[in-house]
One Martini backbone bead per residue (centre of mass of N, CA, C, O) as a GRO file, in nm:
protein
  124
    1UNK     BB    1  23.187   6.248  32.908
    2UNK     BB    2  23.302   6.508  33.018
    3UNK     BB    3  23.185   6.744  33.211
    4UNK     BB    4  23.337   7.032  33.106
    5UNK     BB    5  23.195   6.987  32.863
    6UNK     BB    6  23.097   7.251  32.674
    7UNK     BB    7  22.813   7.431  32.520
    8UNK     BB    8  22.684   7.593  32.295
    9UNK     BB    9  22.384   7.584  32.181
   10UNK     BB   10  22.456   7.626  31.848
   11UNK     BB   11  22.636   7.415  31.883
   12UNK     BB   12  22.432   7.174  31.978
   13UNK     BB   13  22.245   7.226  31.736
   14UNK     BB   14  22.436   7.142  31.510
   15UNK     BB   15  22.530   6.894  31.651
   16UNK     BB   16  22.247   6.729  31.659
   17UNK     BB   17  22.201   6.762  31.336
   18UNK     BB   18  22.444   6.565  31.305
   19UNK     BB   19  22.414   6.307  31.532
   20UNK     BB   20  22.612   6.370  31.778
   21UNK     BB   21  22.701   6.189  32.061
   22UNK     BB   22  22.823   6.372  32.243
   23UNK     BB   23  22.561   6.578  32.267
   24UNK     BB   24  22.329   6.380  32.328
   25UNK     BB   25  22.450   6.326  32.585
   26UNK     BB   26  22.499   6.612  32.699
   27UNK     BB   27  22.193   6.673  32.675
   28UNK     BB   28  22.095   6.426  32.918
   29UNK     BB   29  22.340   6.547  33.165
   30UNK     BB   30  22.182   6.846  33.146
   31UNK     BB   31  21.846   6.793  33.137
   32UNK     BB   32  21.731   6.593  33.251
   33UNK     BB   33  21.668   6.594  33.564
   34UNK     BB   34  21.488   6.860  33.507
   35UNK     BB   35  21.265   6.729  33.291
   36UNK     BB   36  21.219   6.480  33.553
   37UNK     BB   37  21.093   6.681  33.757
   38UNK     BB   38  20.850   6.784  33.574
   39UNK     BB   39  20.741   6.532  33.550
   40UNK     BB   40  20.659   6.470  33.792
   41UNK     BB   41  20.525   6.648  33.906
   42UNK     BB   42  20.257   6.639  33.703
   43UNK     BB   43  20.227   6.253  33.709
   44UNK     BB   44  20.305   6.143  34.030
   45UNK     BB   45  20.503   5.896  33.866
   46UNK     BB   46  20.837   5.800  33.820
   47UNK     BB   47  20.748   5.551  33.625
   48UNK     BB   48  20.624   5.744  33.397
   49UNK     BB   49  20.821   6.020  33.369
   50UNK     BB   50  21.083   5.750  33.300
   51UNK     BB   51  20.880   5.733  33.012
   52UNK     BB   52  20.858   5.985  32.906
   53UNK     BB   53  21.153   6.063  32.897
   54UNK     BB   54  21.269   5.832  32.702
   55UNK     BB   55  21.048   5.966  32.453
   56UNK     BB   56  21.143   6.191  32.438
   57UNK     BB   57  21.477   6.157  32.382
   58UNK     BB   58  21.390   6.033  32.133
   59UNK     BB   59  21.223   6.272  31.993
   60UNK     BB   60  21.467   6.450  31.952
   61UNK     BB   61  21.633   6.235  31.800
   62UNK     BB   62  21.366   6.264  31.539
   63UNK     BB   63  21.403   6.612  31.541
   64UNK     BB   64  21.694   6.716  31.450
   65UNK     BB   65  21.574   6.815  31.161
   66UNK     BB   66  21.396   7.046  31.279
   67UNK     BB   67  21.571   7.226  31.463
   68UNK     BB   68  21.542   7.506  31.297
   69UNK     BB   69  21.229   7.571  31.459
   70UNK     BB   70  21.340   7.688  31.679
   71UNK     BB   71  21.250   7.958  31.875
   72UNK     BB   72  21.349   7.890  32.125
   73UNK     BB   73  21.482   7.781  32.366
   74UNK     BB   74  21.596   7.407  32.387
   75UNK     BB   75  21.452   7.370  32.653
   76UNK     BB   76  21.162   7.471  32.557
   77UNK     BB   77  21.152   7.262  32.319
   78UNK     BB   78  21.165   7.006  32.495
   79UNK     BB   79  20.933   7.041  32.677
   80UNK     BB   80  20.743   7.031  32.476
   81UNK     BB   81  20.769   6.723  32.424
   82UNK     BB   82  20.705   6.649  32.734
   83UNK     BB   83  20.399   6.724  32.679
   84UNK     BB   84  20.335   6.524  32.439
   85UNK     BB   85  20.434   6.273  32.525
   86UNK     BB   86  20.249   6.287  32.768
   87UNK     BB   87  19.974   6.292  32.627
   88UNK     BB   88  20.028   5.994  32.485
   89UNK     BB   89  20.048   5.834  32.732
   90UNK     BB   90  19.794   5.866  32.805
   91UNK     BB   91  19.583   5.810  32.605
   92UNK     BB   92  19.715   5.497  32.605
   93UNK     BB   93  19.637   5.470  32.833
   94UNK     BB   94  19.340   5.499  32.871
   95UNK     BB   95  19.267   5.305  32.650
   96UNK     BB   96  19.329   5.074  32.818
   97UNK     BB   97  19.174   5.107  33.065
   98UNK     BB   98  18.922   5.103  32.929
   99UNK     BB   99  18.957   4.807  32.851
  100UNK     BB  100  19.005   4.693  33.111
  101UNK     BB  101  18.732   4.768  33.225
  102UNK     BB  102  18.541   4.660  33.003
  103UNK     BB  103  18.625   4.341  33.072
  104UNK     BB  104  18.564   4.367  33.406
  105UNK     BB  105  18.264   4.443  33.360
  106UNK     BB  106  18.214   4.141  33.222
  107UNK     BB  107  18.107   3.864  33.251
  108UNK     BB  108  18.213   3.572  33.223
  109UNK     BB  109  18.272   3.338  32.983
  110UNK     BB  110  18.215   3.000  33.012
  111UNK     BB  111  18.278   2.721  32.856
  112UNK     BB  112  18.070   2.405  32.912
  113UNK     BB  113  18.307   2.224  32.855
  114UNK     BB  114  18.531   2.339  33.028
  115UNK     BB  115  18.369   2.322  33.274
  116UNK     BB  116  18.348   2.028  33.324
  117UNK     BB  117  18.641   1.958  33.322
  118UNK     BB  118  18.697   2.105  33.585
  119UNK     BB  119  18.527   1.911  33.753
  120UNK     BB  120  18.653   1.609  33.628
  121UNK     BB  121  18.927   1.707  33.642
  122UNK     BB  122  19.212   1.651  33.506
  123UNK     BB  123  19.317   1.757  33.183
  124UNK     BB  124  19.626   1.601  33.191
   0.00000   0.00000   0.00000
């Protein structure tokens, strides 16, 4: 898409809604960048930033049928969408981390055959 096309907000909520792909492109060249430094600045961390705005962008594009529920601007839209996207990778974070860090926690019980084997020399 030529960077020169710009749209009204209306038109490309419109647009938008109707799933047409020079708008969603049109949407991501011109918030993506804003959008990606407010999330990086809040989770510290470029690679998950780059993960949250990734899944933010699915987001809108799975809520343009809602669009017309927009109360506020679209960036602020957007941005909402991008602390819910952002709250929910943390939760799936923490839940992994915590799986992880609970099984780091537990010593290792190796079966008494198998350590055995690891004794006795090549097992294949």
């Amino acid at each position: 898409m030529a960077k020169s096309t710009r749209f009204a907000e209306k038109e490309l909520l419109l647009l938008l809604k109707q799933k047409d792909t020079s708008a969603f492109s049109y949407l991501y060249d011109e918030y993506a960048p804003s959008i990606y430094g407010i999330i990086v600045r809040e989770v510290k961390s470029p690679q998950l930033a780059s993960d949250i705005l990734k899944s933010t962008f699915i987001n809108i594009a799975n809520e343009c049928d809602n669009i017309d529920c927009i109360k506020n601007s679209l960036f602020s839209w957007m941005l909402q969408l991008a602390r819910i996207t952002a709250e929910q990778e943390f939760k799936a974070n923490l839940g992994f981390q915590s799986i992880i860090a609970s099984q780091a926690a537990r010593p290792a019980v190796i079966n008494p055959e198998f350590s055995e084997q690891l004794n006795s020399g090549p097992i294949f």
